[in-house]
N, C-alpha and C positions, 0 to 999 in steps of 0.2 A: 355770232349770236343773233339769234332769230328778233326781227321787233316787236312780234305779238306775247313774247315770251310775258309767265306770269311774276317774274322774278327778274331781276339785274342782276342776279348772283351768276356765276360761270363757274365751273370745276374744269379744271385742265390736268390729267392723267400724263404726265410728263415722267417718260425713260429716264432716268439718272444714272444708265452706264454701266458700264462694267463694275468701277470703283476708282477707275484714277480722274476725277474731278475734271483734269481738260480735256476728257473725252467728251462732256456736254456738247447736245445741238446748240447752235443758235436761237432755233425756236424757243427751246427750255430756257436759256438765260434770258431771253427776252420778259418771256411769262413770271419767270421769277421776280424780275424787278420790277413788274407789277401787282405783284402777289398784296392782298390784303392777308391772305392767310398759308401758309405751309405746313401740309401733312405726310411726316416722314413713316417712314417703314425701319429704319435703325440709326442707330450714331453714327454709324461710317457717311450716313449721307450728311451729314454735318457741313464738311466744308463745302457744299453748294449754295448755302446760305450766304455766301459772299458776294451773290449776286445781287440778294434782297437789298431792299429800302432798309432807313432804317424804325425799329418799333413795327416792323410787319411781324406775326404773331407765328408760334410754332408748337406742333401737335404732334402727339405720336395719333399713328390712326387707328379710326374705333368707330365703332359699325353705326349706323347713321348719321356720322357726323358729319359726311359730305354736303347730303342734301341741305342740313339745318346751318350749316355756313350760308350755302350761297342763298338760303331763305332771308337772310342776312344781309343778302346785297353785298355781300361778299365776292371775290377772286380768287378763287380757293388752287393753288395747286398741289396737286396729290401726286409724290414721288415717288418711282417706282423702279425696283432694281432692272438692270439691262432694259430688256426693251416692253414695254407694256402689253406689246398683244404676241409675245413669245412665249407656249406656256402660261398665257396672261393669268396672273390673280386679282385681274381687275374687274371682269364678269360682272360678278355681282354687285358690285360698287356702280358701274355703268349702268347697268340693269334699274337700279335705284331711282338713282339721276333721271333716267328715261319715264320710268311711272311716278318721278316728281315733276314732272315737265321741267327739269331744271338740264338748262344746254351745258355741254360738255363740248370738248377735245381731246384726243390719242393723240400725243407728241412723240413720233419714235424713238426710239435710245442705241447705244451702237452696243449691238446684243455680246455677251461674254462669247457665244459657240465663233465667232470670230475674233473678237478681240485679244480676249486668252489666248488663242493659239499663235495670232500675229505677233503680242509680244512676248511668246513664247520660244517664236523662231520655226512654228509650224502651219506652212501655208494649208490654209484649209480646202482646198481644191488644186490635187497635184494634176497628171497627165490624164487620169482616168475621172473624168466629169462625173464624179460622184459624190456629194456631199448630204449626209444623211446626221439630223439632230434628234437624239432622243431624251425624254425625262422617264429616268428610273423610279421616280414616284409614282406612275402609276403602270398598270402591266404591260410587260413588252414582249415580244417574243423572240426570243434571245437566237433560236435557231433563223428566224428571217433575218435579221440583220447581219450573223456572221453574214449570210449572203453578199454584203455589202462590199462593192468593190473599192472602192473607194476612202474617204474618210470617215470615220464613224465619230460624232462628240456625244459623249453622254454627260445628261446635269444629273445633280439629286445622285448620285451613286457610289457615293467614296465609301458607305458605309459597307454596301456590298458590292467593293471593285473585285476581288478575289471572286466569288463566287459567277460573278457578272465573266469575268474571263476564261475559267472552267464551262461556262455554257456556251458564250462562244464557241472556247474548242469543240469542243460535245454537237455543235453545229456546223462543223467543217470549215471552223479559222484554223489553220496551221497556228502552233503552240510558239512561230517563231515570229509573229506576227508582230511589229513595233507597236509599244502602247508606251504612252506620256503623262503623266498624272502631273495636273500643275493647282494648285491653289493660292488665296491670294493673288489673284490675277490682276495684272495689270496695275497693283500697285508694289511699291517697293517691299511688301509682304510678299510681294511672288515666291514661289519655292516649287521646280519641276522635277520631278524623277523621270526619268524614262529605263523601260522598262521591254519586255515584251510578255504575249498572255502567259506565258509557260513560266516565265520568273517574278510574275505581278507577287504573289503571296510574298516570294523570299525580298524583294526590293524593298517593299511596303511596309514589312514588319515595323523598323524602329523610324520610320518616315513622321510618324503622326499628323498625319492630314485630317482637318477638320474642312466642313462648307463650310463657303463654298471652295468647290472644284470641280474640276471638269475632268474626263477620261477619255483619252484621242486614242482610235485605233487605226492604225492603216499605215502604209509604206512612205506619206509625208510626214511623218516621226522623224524619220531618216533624213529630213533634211536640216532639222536641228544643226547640227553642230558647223553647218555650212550658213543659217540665216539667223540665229541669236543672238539679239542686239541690247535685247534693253537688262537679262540679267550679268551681260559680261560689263557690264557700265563698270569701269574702274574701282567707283566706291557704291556699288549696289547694296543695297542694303546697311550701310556702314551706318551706327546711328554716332553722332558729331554732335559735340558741344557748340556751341557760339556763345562766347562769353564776352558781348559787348551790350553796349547802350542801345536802346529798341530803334531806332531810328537807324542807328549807323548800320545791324545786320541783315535787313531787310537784302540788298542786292549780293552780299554772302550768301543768306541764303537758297538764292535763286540758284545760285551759281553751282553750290553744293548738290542743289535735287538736282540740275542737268547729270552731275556726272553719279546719278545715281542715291546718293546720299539720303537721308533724315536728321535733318539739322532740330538741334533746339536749342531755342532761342534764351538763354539765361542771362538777363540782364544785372551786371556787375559793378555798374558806375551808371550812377544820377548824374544828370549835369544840371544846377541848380543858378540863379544870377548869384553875385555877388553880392556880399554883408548888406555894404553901403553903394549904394548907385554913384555917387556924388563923381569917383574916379571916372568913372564913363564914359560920361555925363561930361566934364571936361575935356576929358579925349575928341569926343565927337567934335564938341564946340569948335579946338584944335583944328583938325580934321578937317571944317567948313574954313575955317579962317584962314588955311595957308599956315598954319603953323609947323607943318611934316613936309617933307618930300619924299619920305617910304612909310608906308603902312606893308609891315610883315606881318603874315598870318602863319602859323605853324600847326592849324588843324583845322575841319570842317568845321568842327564847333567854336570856334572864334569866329569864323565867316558868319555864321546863325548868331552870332550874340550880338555882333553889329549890325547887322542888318535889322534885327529885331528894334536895336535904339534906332536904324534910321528912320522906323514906318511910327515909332514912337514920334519921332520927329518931326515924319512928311516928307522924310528924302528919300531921293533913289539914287540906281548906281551913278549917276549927275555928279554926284558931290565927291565922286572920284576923279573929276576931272583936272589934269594938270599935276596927281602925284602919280608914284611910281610904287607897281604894289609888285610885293614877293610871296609865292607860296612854297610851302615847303617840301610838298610832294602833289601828287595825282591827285589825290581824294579830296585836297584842300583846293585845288588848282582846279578841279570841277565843280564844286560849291561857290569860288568865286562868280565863273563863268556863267552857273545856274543866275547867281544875283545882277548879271549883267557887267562884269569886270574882265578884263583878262590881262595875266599876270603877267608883267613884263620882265620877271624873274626867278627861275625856276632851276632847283639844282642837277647838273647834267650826270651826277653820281651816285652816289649815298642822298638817298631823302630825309635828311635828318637834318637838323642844327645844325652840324656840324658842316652837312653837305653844303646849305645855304650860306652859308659864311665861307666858306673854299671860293664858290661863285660871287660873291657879294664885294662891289667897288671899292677902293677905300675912299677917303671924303675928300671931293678937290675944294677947296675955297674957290676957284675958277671957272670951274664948272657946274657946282653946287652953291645956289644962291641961300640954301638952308639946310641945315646937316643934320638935324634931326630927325628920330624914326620913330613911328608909332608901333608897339609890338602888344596886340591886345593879346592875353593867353591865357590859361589855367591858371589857377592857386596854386600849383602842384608843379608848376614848369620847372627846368633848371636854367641854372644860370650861362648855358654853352651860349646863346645867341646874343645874350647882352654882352657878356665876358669878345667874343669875337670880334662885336661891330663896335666896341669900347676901342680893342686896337685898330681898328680900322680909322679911326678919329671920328665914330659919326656916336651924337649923345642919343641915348634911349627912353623915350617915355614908357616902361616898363608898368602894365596898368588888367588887373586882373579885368578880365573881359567875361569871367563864367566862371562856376567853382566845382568841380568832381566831388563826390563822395561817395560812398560806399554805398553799395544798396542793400535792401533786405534779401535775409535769406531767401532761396530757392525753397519751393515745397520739400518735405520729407522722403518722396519716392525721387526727384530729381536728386540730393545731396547723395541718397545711397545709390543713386547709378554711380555716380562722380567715384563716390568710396570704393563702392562695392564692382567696379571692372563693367559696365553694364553700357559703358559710351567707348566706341572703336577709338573716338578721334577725338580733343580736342584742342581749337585752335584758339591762338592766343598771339592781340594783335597789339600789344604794348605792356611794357612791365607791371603798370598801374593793374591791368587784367591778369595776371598774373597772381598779384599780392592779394586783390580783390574776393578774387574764385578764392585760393585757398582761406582768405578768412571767413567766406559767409558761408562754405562747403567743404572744404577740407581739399587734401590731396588728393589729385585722380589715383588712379588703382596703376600698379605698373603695366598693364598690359596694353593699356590705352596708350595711344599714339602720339605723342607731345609736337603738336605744331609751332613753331613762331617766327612773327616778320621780320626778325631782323636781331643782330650779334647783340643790341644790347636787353631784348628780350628774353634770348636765351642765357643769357648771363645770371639774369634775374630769375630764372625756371629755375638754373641750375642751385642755383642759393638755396635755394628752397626746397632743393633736394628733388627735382622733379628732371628726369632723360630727356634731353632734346631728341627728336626724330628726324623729325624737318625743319629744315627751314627757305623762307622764301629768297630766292631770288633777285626778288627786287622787294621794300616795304610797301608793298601794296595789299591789301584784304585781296584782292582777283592773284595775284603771284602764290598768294600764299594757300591759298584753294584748290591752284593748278598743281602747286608743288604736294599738297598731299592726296591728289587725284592720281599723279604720276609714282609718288606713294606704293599707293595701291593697286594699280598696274602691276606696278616689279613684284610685288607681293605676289598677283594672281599668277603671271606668266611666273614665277620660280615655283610656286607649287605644280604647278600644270609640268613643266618641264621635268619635276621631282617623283612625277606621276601619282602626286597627290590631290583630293581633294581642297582646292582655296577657300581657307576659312578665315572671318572675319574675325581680330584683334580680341573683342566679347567674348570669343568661342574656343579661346584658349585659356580662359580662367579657370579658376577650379571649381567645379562642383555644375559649369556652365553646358545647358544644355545639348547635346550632340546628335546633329541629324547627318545623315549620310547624303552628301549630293552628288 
């Protein structure tokens, strides 16, 4: 930014990609988290906002409002599909800017004519160093470009791909020439046909491609089925339920988009404090005083409920020193660790109550100068861990640490995915989530894929009249993710081998859409 400039406002014309959100430059995120102001081009640009501050302001855009931001003293950034000066419809808007004496920047974007085709599995420059982009919006000459040795992408032309390939031929493309129609690029909307000019019309018919998309023509078509990575993803496209507490599904769902997925996120259980503190509240006291020699935690969220009374207090993990703590699995064993503990008892089998108690010492008077156990947990827990460490000879201060309840219904279009077959997958990672989901939603649809962590979850599906699918491994949310990733693998490889099209769970219901892949 110039310093003689008449304004402190700035507009930054920043690429926003293709559509899959971590394709963002660095420059662009930078710019965004300084944005005073964000001017979109559609909703899909949406999740880049995650970059912003927070209370930074957001516009759809609209014809001088550039300039009158940054007259503003404004940071205006203006988002722009693929790459801003590709095709640019920013021209006039720059144009603006320039006879407002108001400074700007081009931030490139990582343009679709490559991205789409990388994650399409089609290298955009095969052996013959030709790469040729054209926009069917405005005229082209369809016989110079058959010319084309090489790759040909065309934007802007899905409405007239048929016609676009007849002229080709008509210009000396052989009729057998590879052509790839992909839309939804680059996000888990992707959906490719491949094709060649001479079978474009009959391929395309019951396809229903909308823009964006792209049209590849050239003999790097052909290397598809040798470089396609991102829609053979196990569970591409698959859309999955996550029916836990908003906190706990967060690294599910990370895990989920890796292997292709669209998770959402339907929370089923509040976790709320307890009635009365006072229980706690003594516990802790306990706890500082040497009154325990174990503190057992049996889920993350008891690890967050105490901790929350230590900062209440002024403590840290300090005030653990000299007991001996047990967690019950992974996800509770890393929450400690996160608070600065680490558990010096951990089940080597079953992560459950049950598992813990298999592991867990009996009480020596000789070696145990105090036989009591602090076990803070749910309102909702059972009694397997106190009943266990009862024979063990060690006494329990059994003391609600946090209370689940039920949460409010899901919106209207989410309950009728559930009902109505419209989720491939969902996963279900304690019984509570189980009984949960079907009372604020009802029963998933049968075609949907019943996950769950562990024999007594699916014990509880089944009660409820609901097919087990999967189940994990080990009770871990990460096992349980893997196992219906692996899932859907065997799904894809048995259709493939059947010489079928692999269709997702959704797309066997009744009345459910049918596209040919």
């Amino acid at each position: 930014m110039s310093s003689d400039s008449p304004t402190s406002g700035f507009v930054a014309f920043v690429g926003a990609g293709p559509g899959d959100p971590n394709l963002l430059t660095l420059r662009a995120a930078e710019l965004l988290a300084k944005a005073d102001a964000v001017v979109l081009d559609a909703e899909t640009q949406t999740p880049l906002l995650r970059h912003c501050r927070e209370g930074v302001e957001v516009a759809q855009a609209a014809e001088g409002d550039l300039v009158r931001r940054a007259a503003r003293g404004q940071l205006v950034v203006r988002l722009v599909e693929g790459d801003p000066m590709l095709f640019s419809s920013i021209t006039e808007e720059a144009a603006a800017c320039t006879a407002a004496e108001v400074d700007f920047e081009i931030v490139p974007g990582v343009p679709p004519a490559t991205a789409v085709l990388t994650y399409a599995g089609i290298p955009p420059a095969t052996a013959v160093p030709e790469f040729r982009v054209v926009d069917a919006a405005q005229e082209q000459d369809w016989a110079a470009h058959a010319a084309c040795r090489g790759t040909l992408v065309i934007y802007n032309g899905i409405g007239d791909a048929v016609a676009i390939g007849k002229a080709l031929i008509a210009g000396g493309k052989p009729d057998t020439t590879p052509v790839a129609v992909s839309s939804g690029g680059t996000t888990t909307e992707q959906y490719t046909v491949v094709s060649s000019l001479g079978r474009l019309q009959a391929d395309l018919k019951h396809a229903g491609f909308t823009e964006p998309a792209l049209i590849v023509v050239g003999e790097a078509v052909g290397q598809r089925d040798k470089l396609s990575w991102f829609e053979t993803k196990p569970l591409f496209g698959w859309r999955v339920l996550v029916p836990r507490t908003k906190e706990q599904s967060r690294s599910l769902s990370e895990q989920l988009i890796a292997y292709g997925a669209v998770p959402e996120e339907v929370p089923t259980i509040s976790v709320e404090p307890p009635r009365t503190p006072q229980q706690m509240d003594r516990a802790i006291k306990g706890l500082v005083t040497g009154r325990y020699e174990w503190v057992a935690f049996t889920s993350a969220n008891a690890v967050k409920a105490v901790r929350e009374k230590f900062e209440e207090y002024g403590l840290d993990a300090r005030a653990f020193a000299g007991l001996k703590v047990a967690a019950v699995g992974d996800a509770t064993s890393r929450a400690l660790i996160e608070f600065g503990v680490k558990p010096d008892l951990l089940p080597s089998g079953e992560q459950s109550s049950e598992g813990l108690v298999a592991e867990w010492p009996p009480y020596d008077s000789m070696l145990d100068p105090i036989n009591r156990v602090l076990l803070p947990r749910a309102d909702i827990s059972t009694d397997t861990l106190v009943a266990g460490l009862t024979e063990l000879g060690w006494e329990c201060d059994d003391v609600t640490a946090y209370r689940t309840v039920r949460a409010a219904p899901p919106p209207a279009p989410i309950r009728e995915a559930i009902k109505g077959g419209g989720f491939d997958a969902v996963l279900f990672t304690s019984s509570s989530t189980v009984r949960n989901l079907v009372g604020i939603a009802g029963k998933p649809h049968n075609v949907t894929v019943i996950a769950v962590i562990g024999p007594q979850t699916a014990k509880t599906a089944e009660e409820f009249g609901l097919r087990v699918d999967v189940m994990a491994d080990k009770p871990s949310a990460s096992a349980l993710a893997a196992a219906v990733a692996e899932f859907g693998a065997k799904q894809r490889q048995a259709a493939l081998a059947a010489g079928d099209t692999p269709r997702r769970p959704s797309q066997n219901r009744r009345g459910a859409r049918r596209r040919a892949r």
